[in-house]
Each structure stands twice: as structure tokens, then as C-alpha cells.
N, C-alpha and C positions, 0 to 999 in steps of 0.2 A: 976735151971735156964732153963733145955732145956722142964720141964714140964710146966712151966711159957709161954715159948715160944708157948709150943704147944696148950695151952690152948687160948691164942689170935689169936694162927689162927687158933682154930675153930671156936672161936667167931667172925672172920673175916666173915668166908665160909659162917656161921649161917646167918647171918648180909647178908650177899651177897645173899643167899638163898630166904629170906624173901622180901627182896624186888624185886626180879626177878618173886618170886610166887605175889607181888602185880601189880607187871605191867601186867603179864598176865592176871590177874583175871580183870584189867583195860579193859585190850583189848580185853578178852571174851565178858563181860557186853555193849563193844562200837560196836566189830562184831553183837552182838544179837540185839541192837540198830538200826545196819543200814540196818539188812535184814528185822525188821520188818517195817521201813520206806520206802526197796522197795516192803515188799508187797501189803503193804498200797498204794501205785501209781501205783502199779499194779492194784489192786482195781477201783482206781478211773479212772481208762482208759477204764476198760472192762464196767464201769458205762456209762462212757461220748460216748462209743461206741457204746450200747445199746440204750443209749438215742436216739440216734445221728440216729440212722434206725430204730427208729420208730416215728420220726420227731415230735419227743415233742420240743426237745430243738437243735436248730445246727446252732451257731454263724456263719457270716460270717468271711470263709475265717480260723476257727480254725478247722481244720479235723483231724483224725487220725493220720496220718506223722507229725503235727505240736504237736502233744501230746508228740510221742516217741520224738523226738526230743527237745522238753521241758525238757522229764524226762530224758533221756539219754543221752542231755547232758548238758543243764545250770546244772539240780540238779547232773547232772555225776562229773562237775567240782568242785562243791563246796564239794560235795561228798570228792574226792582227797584231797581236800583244808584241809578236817578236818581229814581225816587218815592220812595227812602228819604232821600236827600239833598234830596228837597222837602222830606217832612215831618219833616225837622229843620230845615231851613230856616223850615216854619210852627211848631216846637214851639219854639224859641228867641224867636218872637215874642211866643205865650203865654208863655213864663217870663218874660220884661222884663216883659209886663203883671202877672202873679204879684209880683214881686218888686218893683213900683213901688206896688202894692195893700198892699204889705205894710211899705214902707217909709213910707209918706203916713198909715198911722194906719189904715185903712178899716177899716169898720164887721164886721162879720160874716156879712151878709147881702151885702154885696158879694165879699167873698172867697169866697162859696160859689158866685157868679156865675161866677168867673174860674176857680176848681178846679173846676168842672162842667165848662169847655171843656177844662181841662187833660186831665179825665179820658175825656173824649170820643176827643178824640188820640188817647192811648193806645190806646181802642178799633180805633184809624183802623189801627193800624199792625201791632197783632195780627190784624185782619182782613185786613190786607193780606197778611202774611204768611204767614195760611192760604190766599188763594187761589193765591197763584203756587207754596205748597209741592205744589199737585196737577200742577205741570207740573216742577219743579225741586228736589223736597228738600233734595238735598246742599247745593245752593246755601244755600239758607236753614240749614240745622245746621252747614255751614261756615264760616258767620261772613263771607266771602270780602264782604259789604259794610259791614262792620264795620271798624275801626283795627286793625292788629295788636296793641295793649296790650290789647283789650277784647275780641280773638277768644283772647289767650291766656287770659282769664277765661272764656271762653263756657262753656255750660250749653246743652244742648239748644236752639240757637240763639238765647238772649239771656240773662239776667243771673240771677243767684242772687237769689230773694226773700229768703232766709236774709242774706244778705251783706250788702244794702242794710240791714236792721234793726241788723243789730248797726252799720253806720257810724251809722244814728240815734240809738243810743243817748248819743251826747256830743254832737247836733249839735241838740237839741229842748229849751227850757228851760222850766223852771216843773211839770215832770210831776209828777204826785199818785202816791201808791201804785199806787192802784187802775189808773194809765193806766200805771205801768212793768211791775204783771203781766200788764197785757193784750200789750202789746208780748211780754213775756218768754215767756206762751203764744203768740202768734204766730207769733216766729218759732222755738219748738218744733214747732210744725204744721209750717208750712213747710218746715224741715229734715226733719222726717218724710217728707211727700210728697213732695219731691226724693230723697232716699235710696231710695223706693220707684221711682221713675220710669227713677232710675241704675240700680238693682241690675233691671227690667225692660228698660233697655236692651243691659246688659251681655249677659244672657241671651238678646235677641235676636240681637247680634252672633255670641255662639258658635253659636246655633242655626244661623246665616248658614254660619257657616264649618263645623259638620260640614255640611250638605249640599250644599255644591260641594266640599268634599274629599272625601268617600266614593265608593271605588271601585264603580264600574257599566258595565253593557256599555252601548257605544256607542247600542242604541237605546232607552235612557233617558235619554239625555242631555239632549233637549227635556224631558222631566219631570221631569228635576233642576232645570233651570235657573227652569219653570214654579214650579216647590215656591219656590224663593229670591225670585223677585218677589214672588210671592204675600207672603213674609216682610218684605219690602222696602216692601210698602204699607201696612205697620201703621205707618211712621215717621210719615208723618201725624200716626193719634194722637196718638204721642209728645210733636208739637210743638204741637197743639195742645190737649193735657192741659198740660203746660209752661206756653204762655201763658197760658191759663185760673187758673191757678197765680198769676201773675205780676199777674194784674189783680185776681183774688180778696183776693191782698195789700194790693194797693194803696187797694181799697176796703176792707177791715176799717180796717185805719190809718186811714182817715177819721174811722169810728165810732168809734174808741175815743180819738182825739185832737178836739182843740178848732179852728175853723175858721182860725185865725192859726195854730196849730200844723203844723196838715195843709198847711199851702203852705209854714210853711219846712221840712218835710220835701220835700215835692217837691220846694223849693230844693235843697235838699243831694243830695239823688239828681240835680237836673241836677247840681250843681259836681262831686261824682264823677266822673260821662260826661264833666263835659267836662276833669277832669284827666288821665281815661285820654287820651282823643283828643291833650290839649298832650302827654303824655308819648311817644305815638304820633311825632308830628311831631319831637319833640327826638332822640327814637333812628335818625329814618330820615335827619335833616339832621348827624347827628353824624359827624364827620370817620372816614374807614376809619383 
């Protein structure tokens, strides 16, 4: 029996293996995809820029700054749109593995296997999201690649660590005392430091908006507007004090839960996601 046993989970691990080596080789072929579509616009920049000074061809009103700004950031945005729709694409195939670990019995040492890649992901996606917020913030605090159910929930562009705790709390079973106060401080924290991050965003927004409404002669006008960028680059932080937030939670719930517990938590934080998104799709197919 116990070689019985061990021979499924290695055909577990095997199984797990193989499709972690297929999402890679996914995301290899999709990275090689989009470096060479930027350097195809790279291309076609340095063309239209040559053109453009030796006055063959120079549309009014389309100059160089109106190119970079084309490519960096309409095709920036859609760009995001479609690595965030990979890596759910690859986060959906860890959760099937997650959730077929969890349903087959595995050990605990294997599920820490699987919730290590889970946890990884995550990382993948907050990092992503910090890079492209140095060329596009709005985008990313807009939610604009998110579902409308789930940008109506948005939080400093992605989800309430507070909010996913309290769903946990009916959806985790067998918790001991000691494991429901740790959650209960948790998501005390949490809610703390989102309340801190809202009431400093709030106050940056006002700050935004006295100094482009305050009346000033005409040649301060560049040093108003100077003064609001400068205000406009702290969002950054914001968002990535935020994620930081979000992953921090993520990893405490590990340690204070037990390694079958920590994945049907993550279970349940995907089946949320993915109820917002079905709920998404029933609102926008629902008859006028």
C-alpha cells in the first residue's frame, strides 16, 4: 500500500511538473512575441523620424513625442492587457494543480511544493505591475484590465486584503483558537494599513487639486503644473506600498494556517475572482 501511495505521488509531482514546464515554455514563446513587436515599433519610429527630417513625408500635428506616446502608451496598455490575461491564463493552471493536490489527499510536503509556485505568481504579477506603473499609472489604479465587477471593488488597483479575510473566515475548516486570532489580528492589520494608504491618498488627490486650481499669473503656470507632476509621481508608491500589502498578507496566512489549509484558502480567493469575472460577463450579456 505505502508503494501504491508513493507511486501516485509521483505521478502527482510528474503531472505537476509538466504542466509548470508547459506554461513556461507558454510564457517564453509570448516574452519572445512581444520583444519582437517592440522592436518592430522601434523600427517604425526611427523610420517615420528619418522620414520626418528629410521632409518626404510629416503629417500635421503627428511628430515624434506623439509616436512615443502612441507606442508607449496606447500599445503600453494593451501590451499589460494581454500579459495580465497570460498570467491568468498561467494562474488558472496552478490552481487546477492546487486544487487536484488537495483533492487526491497529498502529503504536506507536496502542497508546499505547489503553494510555492502559487506564491511565486503572485510575485510575477505585482512585479509586473510595478514596472509598467512607471510608464502608465492610471492604467494600472484604473482597474481598465480588470472586469467591471472587480474594478467596481478596486482598491488602489487590486483587491482588499481585509475583504479576502473576512470571505476566509466561513470557507477554512478545522481552525484552532490560536489560528482564528491570528487571522482576526491580520486582518486588523490590514484594515489598518489600508485606511492609512486611503486617507494618504485622499490627501494627495486634494493636494492635486489646490494646486491647479490656485489662482497665479500666467508665468507660473509651468511651475504649477511642474509642482502637480512632481505630486503625480508619488502614485507609484501608493501602488506599490498596496501590493506589498497584498503579498505580505498573503504570506502571513501561510504561517499561521496549516499547508492543506493555505491552498484551500487560495482556492477560495481564486473562486471569488472567478465569481466576480462570471458575474462580470452575466451583466454585460444581460438583455437592455
Amino acid at each position: 500500500m505505502v508503494k501504491i501511495g508513493e507511486q501516485k505521488a509521483h505521478c502527482r509531482l510528474a503531472q505537476n511538473r509538466e504542466a509548470a514546464k508547459k506554461c513556461r515554455m507558454r510564457k517564453k514563446a509570448y516574452v519572445q512575441q512581444l520583444e519582437s513587436n517592440r522592436q518592430r515599433l522601434t523600427q517604425l519610429e526611427h523610420e517615420l523620424e528619418v522620414t520626418r527630417q528629410q521632409g518626404i513625408f510629416a503629417p500635421s500635428g503627428f511628430s515624434r513625442d506623439h509616436i512615443r506616446q502612441y507606442t508607449c502608451g496606447n500599445n503600453g496598455s494593451a501590451a499589460f492587457n494581454v500579459d495580465y490575461e497570460h498570467w491568468l491564463e498561467e494562474h488558472q493552471c496552478l490552481i487546477n494543480d492546487l486544487r487536484s493536490s488537495v483533492n487526491s489527499q497529498s502529503g504536506d510536503n507536496e502542497l508546499r511544493l505547489v503553494l510555492g509556485r502559487v506564491m511565486s505568481h503572485y510575485e510575477e504579477i505585482f512585479q509586473l505591475k510595478g514596472t509598467f506603473a512607471k510608464s502608465n499609472i492610471f492604467h494600472i489604479l484604473s482597474g481598465m484590465w480588470k472586469t467591471p465587477a472587480e474594478r467596481f471593488l478596486l482598491w488602489l488597483g487590486g483587491f482588499r486584503s481585509s475583504d479576502f479575510l473576512k470571505v476566509l473566515g466561513n470557507q477554512i475548516e478545522a481552525l484552532t483558537d490560536e489560528q482564528m486570532m491570528g487571522i482576526c489580528n491580520l486582518q486588523h492589520s490590514s484594515q489598518q494599513a489600508e485606511d492609512a494608504l486611503s486617507q494618504g491618498m485622499e490627501a494627495l488627490q486634494q493636494s492635486i487639486v489646490d494646486t491647479i486650481s490656485s489662482n497665479s499669473i500666467c508665468d507660473r503656470y509651468v511651475e504649477q503644473m511642474a509642482i502637480a507632476m512632481s505630486k503625480l509621481a508619488t502614485l507609484e508608491n501608493f501602488l506599490r506600498q498596496a501590493d506589498l500589502l497584498r503579498l505580505q498578507t498573503l504570506q502571513q496566512l501561510q504561517r499561521i494556517l496549516t499547508p492543506r489549509q493555505a491552498a484551500c484558502a487560495l482556492l477560495a480567493i481564486n473562486d471569488y475572482k472567478s465569481r466576480l469575472r462570471a458575474l462580470s460577463s452575466l451583466w454585460l450579456a444581460k438583455p437592455n
